[in-house]
MDAnalysis code that builds the backbone (N, CA, C; Angstrom):
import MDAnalysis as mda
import numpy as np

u = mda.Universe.empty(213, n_residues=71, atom_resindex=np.repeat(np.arange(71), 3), trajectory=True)
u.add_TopologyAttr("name", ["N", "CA", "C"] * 71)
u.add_TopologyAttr("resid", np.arange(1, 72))
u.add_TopologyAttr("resname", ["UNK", "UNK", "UNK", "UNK", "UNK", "UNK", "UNK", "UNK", "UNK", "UNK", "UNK", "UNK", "UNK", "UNK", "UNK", "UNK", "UNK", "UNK", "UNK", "UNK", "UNK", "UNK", "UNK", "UNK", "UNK", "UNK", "UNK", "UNK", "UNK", "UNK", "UNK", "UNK", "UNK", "UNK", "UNK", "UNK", "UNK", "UNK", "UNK", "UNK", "UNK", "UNK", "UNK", "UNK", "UNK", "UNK", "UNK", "UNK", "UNK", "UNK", "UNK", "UNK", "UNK", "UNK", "UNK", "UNK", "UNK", "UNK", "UNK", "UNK", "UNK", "UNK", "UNK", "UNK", "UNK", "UNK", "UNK", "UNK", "UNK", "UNK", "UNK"])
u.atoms.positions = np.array([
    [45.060, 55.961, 71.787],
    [44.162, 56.895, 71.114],
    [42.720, 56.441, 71.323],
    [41.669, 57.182, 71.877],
    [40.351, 57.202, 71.892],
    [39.664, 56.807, 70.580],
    [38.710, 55.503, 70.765],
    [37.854, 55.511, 69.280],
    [36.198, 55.902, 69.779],
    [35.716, 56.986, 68.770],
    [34.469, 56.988, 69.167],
    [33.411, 55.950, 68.726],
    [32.414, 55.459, 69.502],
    [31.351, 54.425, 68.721],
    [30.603, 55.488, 68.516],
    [29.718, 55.165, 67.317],
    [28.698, 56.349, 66.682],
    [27.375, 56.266, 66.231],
    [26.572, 56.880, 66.329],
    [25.220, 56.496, 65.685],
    [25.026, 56.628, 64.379],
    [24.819, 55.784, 63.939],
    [24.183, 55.386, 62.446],
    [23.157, 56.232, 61.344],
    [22.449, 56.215, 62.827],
    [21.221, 56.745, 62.329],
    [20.263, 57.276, 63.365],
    [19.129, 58.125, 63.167],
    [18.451, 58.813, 64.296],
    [17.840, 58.124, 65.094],
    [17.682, 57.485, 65.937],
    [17.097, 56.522, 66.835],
    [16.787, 56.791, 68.122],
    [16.007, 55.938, 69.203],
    [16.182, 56.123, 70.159],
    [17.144, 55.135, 71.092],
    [17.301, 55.349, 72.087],
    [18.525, 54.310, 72.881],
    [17.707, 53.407, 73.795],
    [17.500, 52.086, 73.677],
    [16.479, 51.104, 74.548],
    [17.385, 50.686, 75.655],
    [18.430, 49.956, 75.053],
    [19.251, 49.775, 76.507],
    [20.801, 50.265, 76.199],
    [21.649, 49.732, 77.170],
    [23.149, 50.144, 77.465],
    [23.992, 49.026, 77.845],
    [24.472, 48.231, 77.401],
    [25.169, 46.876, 77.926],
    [26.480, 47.232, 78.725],
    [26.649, 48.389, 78.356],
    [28.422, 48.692, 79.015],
    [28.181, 49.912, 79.843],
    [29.180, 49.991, 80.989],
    [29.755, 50.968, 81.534],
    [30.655, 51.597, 81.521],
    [31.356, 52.272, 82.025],
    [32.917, 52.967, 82.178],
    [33.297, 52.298, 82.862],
    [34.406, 51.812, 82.745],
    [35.381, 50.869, 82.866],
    [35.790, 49.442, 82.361],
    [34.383, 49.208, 81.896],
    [34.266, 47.741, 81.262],
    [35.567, 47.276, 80.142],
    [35.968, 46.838, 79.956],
    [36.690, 46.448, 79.474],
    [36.082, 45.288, 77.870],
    [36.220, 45.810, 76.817],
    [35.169, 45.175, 75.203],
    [35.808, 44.804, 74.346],
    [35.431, 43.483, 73.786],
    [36.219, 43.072, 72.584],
    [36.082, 43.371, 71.564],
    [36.330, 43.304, 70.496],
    [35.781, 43.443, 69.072],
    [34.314, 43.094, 69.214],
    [33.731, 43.663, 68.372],
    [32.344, 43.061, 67.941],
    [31.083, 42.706, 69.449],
    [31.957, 43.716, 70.294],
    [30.751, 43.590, 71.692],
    [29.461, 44.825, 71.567],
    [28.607, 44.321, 71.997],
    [27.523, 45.200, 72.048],
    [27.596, 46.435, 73.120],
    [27.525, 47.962, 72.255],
    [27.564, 48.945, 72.990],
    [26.367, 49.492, 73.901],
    [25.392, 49.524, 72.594],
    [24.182, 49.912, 72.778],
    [23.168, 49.143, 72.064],
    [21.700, 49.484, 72.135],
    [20.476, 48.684, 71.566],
    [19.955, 49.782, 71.252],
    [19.897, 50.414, 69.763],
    [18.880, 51.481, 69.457],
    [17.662, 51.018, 68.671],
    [16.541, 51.792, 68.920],
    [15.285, 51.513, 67.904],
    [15.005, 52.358, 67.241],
    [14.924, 52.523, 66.017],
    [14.458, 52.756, 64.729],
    [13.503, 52.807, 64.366],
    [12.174, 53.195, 63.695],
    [10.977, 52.681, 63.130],
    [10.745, 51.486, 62.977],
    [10.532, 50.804, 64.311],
    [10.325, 49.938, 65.371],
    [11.045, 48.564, 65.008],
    [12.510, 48.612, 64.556],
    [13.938, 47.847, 64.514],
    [14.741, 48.144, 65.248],
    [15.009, 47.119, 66.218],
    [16.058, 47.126, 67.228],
    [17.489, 46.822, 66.405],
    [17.950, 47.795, 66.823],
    [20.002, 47.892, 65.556],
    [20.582, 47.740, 67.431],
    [21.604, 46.531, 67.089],
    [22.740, 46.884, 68.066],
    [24.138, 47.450, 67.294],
    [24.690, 48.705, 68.372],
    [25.426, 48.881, 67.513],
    [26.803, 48.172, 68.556],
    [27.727, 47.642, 67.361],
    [28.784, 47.020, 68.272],
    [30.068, 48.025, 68.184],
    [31.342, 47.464, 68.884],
    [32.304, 48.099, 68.526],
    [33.592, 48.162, 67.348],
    [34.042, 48.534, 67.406],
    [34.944, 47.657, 65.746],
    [36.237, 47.806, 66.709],
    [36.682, 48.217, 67.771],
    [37.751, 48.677, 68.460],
    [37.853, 47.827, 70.355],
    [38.783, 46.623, 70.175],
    [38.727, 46.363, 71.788],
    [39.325, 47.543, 72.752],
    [39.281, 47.325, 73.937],
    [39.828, 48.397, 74.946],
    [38.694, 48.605, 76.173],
    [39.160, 49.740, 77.144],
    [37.907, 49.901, 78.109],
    [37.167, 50.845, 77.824],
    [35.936, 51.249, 77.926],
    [34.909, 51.779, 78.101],
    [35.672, 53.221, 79.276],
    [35.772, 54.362, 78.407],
    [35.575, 55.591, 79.011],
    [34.638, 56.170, 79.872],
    [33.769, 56.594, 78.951],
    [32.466, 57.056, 78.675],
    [31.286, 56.655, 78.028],
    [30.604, 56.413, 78.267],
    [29.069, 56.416, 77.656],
    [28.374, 57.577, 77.437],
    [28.353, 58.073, 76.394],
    [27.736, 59.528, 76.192],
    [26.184, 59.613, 76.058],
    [25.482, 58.449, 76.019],
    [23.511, 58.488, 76.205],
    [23.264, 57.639, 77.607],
    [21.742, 57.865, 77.463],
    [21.221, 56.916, 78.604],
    [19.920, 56.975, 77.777],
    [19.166, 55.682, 79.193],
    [17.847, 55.021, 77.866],
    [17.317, 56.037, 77.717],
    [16.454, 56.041, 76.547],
    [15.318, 57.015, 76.407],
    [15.995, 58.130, 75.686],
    [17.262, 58.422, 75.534],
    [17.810, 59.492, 74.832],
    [17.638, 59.356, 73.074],
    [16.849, 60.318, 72.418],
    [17.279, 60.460, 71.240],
    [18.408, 60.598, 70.674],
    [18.890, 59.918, 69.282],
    [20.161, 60.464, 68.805],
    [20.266, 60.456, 67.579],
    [20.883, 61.281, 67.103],
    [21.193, 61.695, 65.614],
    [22.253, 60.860, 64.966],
    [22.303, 60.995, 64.081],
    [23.450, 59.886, 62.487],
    [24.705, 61.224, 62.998],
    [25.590, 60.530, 63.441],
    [26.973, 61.021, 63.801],
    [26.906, 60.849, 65.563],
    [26.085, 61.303, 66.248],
    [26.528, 61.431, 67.626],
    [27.293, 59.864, 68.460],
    [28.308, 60.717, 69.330],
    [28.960, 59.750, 69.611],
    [28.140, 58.950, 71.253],
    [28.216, 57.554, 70.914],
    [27.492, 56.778, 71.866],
    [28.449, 56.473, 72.844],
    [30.292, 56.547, 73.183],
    [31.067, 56.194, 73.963],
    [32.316, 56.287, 73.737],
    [32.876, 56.290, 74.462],
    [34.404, 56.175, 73.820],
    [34.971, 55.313, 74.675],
    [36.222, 54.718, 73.822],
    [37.013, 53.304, 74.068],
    [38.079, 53.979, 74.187],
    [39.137, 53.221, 75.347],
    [40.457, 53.903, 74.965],
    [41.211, 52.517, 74.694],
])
């Protein structure tokens, strides 16, 4: 079953540590978002590989949108 990683909160996306296919443990870094100028990494709570990455840098994102999916 697919887990989505998700945004928190409205931010922008600074970097991307993973690709599709990567393969992530618990507690690996998905993404690096900034905030009113706080860098949040968000990690995963779910090991498995890297599907998808649904942003790239510079993308805005909203509290719910999904940042990737793990299978």
């Amino acid at each position: 079953m697919p887990h989505h990683v998700v945004s928190d909160l409205v931010a922008n996306v600074l970097s991307i540590a993973v690709s599709a296919g990567d393969y992530v443990d618990v507690g690996a870094e998905i993404v690096l978002l900034e905030s009113m100028k706080m860098e949040i990494p968000v990690l995963t709570e779910h090991a498995g590989t890297v599907v998808e990455v649904k942003v790239e840098v510079g993308d805005v994102v909203q509290e719910g949108d999904i940042l990737a999916i793990i299978a």
